[in-house]
N, C-alpha and C positions, 0 to 999 in steps of 0.2 A: 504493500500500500504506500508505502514511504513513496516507492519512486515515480508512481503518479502524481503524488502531491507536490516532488520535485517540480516534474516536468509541468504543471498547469502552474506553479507559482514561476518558474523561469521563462514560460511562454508569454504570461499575462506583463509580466515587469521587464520582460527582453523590449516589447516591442506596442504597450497601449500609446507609447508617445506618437509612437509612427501612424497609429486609428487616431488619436487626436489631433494631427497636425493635417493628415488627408483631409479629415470629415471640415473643419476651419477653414483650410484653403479651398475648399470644394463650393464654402458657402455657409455652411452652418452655426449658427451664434454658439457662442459657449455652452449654454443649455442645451442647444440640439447636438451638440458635436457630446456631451455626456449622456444624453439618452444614447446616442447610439452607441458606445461605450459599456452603457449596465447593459443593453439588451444585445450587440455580440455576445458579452461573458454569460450571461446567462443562455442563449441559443447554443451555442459552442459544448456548454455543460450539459443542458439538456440532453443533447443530441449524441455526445459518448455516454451518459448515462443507457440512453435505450438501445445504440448501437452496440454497442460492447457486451450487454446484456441481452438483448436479443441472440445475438449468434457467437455468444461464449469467446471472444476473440479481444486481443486490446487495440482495438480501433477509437481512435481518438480524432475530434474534430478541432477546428482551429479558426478566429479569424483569417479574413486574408491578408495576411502582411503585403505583400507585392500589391495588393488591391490598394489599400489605403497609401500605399510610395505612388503609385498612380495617381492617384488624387490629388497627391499632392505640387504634383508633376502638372498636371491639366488646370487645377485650378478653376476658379468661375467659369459657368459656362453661359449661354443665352439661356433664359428662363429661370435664372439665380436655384434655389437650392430646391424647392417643390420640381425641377426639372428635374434635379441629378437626384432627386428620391425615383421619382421614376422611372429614372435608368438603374435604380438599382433594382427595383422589380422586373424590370425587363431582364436584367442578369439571373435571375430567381428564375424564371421560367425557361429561358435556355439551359440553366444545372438543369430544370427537370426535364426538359425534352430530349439532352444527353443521354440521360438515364432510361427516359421509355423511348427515343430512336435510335437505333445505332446510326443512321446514315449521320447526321448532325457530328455526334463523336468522330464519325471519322472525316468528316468535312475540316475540323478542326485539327486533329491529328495529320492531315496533308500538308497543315502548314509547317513546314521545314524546322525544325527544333531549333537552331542555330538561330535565325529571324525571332522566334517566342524571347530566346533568352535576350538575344540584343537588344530587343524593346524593354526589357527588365531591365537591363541595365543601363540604358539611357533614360529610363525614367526614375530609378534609384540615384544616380550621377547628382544632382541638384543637393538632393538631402545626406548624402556623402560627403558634401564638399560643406556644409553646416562646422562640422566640429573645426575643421583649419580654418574658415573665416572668423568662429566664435573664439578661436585659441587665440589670435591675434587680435581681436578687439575687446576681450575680458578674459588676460591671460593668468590672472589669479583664482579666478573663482572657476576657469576651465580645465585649466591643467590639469588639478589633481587630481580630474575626472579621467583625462586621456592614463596620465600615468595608470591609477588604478584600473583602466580597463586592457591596457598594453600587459601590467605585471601579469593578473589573472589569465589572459591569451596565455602565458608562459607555461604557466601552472595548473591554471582549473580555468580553460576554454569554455566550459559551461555556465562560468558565473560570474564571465566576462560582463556580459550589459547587467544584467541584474545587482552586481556590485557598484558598477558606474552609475544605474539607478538609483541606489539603494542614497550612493554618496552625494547626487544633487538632488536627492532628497532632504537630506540633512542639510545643504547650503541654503535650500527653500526654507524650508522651515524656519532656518537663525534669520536669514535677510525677511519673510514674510512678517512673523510675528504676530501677537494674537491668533485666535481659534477661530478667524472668519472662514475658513477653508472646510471647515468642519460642514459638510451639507448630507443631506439624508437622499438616497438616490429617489429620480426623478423622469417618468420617461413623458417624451414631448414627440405628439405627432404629427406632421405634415401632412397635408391632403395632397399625393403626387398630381405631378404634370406630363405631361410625353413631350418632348419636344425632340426632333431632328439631331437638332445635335448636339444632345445630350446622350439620346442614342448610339447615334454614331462614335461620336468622342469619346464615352463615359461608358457607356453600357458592353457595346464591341469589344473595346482592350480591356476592362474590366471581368470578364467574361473569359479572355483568351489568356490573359495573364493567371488568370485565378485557376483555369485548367491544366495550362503547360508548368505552372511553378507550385501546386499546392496540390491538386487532385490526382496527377498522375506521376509526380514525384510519390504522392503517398502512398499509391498505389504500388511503387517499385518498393517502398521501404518493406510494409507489410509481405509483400513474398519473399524480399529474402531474409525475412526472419519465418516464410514459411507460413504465414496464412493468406490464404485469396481472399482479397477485399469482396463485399460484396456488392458489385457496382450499382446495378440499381436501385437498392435500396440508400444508399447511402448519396448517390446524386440527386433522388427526387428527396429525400427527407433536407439534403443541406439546401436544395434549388428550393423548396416550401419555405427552409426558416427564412432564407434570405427576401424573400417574398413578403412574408408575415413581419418580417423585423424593418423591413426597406422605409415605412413609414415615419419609423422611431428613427430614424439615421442608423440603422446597422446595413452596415455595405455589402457585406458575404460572406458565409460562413461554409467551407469544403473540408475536405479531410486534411488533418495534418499531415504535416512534411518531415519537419527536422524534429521537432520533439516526439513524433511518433515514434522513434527506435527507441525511446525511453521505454516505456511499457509492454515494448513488443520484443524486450530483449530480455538475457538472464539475468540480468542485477534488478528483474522485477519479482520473478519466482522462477525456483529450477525448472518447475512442471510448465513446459508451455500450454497446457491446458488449464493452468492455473493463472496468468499473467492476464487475462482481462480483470481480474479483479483491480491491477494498478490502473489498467482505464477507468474502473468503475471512482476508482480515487480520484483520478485527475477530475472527472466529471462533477463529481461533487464538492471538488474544490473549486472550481469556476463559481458553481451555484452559491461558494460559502463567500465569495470575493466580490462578485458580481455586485453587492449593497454600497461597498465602497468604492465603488467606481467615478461615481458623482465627486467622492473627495477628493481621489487621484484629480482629475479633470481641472478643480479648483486649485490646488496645487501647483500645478502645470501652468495657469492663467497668472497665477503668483511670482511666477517663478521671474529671477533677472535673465535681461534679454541673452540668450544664447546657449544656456544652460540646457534647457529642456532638448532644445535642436541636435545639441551636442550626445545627448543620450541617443537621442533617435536615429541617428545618422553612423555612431560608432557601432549600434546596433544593427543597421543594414551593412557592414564593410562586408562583412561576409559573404552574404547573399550578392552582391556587387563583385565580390571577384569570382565568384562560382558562376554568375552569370556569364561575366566577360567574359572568360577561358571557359566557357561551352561556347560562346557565340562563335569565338575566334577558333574553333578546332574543333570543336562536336562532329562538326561535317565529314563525311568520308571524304570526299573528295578536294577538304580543306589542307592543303600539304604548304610545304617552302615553297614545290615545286608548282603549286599553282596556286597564285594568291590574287587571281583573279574572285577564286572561289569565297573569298573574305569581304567580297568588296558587297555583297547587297547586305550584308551583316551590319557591315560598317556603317553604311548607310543606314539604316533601320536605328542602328544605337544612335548615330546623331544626329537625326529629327528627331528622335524620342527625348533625347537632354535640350534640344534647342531653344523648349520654350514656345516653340512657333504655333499658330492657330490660324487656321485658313479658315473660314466660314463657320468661324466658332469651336470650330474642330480641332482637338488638339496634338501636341506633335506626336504622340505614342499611333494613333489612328494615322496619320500620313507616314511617318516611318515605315508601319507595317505595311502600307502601301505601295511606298518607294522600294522596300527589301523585297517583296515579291516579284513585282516587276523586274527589279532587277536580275534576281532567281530567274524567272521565263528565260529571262534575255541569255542571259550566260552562261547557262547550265550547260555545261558539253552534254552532245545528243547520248552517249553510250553511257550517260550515269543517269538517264531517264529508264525508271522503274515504277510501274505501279506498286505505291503504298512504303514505296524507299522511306517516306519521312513520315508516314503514318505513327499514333501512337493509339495501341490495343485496349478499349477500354477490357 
């Protein structure tokens, strides 16, 4: 049980800065960026509670990290934030159409893995680069965030952000002062909108990113520790929450990635037939965290400028170089000797950092436009293969 409670307390404190800096730059007032906050952690809990326990397995679900680096990445859209709620329902019903058509999963699986990550990481790029603008403009109260997240990488990589957290925690607190931070959670709901492009912009790479970096990573984790996910239940149950939650500002919630090998490995129980019970922990640790959500958030609002960013960003490095070095070599056909093959990747990752927005549209959605295109163009005819870049739900 221990090391569920690990994994949902390093999951929740690695990365809620990164859901509160998305859902803010997206549009959402401080309140609405906390609702969406308590009702991820509480959706995410629910949903390894059932799942895990449903089919005796430690499947654990997860916000979307890379979802919310996207938001943060895109930013306003036309139709301010009742639009990008409903682009996140629109994301909620493509999870579940994955799950009940196969054609859709493999529509998305065509798109060349190399292209998925380099949009990840050209929309992670912005919020990476936070901690080295904030070191140099509040180098005392940053620093000693970067050192302690640098020593922990050396030592105990797993408690790298959550320590970093832990310690501009404590900076907040002395520089905030009084108990005003103290709030009682609070969920706020928006009546969505549709708009074009919020759709396109918001909905698409949110959608694409959340499959290629969260759903089917999780998918790899759990078989090679030997249990088969079970797809469709667990695409139409996370495509519902995210649905159900879209109006509270919760963005998406799909199976975990990187803390999923916590509960699906031996330091949860020798018996792998016993190791969903550390799912069943993580799950009810979300649901026991989930009240304090609203206080995090206030905290966060408290905090002096650069501090918070610096969490959030030292927290994505990872995820920003496991991107990169898939984008730049995942590819079979990505060699020295042909570095042609590099170049719609390249392209893909920098419209996605750009910043740019054409018709509202932002650069993660033209990226992935521009890298395709370029793929048609370039692909030597003899490494055209049906289903070469598919990924198997």
């Amino acid at each position: 049980m221990s090391v569920g409670i690990v994994a949902a307390v390093v999951g929740v404190t690695s990365s809620f800065a990164v859901v509160l800096a998305g859902l803010q730059a997206a549009g959402a007032d401080p309140a609405q960026a906390a609702s969406g906050l308590v009702v991820l952690t509480l959706l995410q809990g629910a949903g390894t509670v059932w799942l895990s326990r449903r089919f005796r397995r430690p499947i654990t679900i997860a916000w979307s990290t890379p979802g919310a680096a996207l938001l943060a990445s895109t930013g306003a859209v036309a139709g301010g934030w009742p639009a990008v709620v409903g682009a996140f329902l629109v994301t909620g019903v493509l999870i579940v159409l994955t799950g009940l058509w196969g054609r859709l999963g493999r529509l998305v699986g065509a798109i060349p893995a190399p292209l998925a990550q380099a949009m990840l990481a050209g929309v992670l790029l912005p919020l990476c680069l936070e901690p080295v603008r904030a070191l140099a403009e509040q180098p005392l109260l940053v620093a000693p965030i970067v050192v302690v997240w640098v020593a922990l990488q050396r030592f105990a990589p797993r408690w790298a952000s959550p320590a970093a957290f832990a310690l501009a925690l404590v900076i907040v607190l002395v520089t905030a002062g009084g108990t005003d931070w103290l709030r009682l959670p609070v969920v706020t709901v928006t009546v969505p909108e549709l708009s074009p492009a919020a759709v396109i912009g918001v909905a698409l790479p949110l959608y694409v990113v959340t499959m290629a970096s969260q759903n089917v990573p999780g998918v790899a984790v759990l078989s090679a520790a030997g249990y088969p996910t079970p797809w469709r239940h667990a695409m139409v149950l996370t495509g519902a929450g995210t649905v159900l939650g879209g109006p509270a500002g919760a963005h998406a919630v799909n199976l975990a990635a990187i803390t999923a090998a916590l509960p699906a490995s031996a330091e949860a129980h020798p018996d792998p037939d016993r190791r969903w019970i550390a799912a069943q922990a993580a799950g009810w640790t979300h649901l026991l965290l989930a009240p304090a959500a609203t206080t995090l958030a206030a905290l966060v609002a408290a905090a002096p400028a650069g501090v918070i960013e610096s969490v959030a960003g030292l927290a994505l490095f990872g995820t920003f170089a496991s991107a990169l070095s898939s984008a730049l070599s995942s590819a079979p056909s990505t060699t020295a000797a042909d570095p042609v093959a590099r170049i719609p990747a390249a392209a893909t990752f920098l419209c996605a950092a750009s910043g740019l927005a054409i018709a509202g549209i932002g650069g993660a959605f033209w990226g992935l436009v521009a890298g395709v295109a370029l793929h048609l163009v370039l692909r030597p005819r003899s490494t055209v293969g049906p289903g070469s870049d598919r990924v198997r739900g």
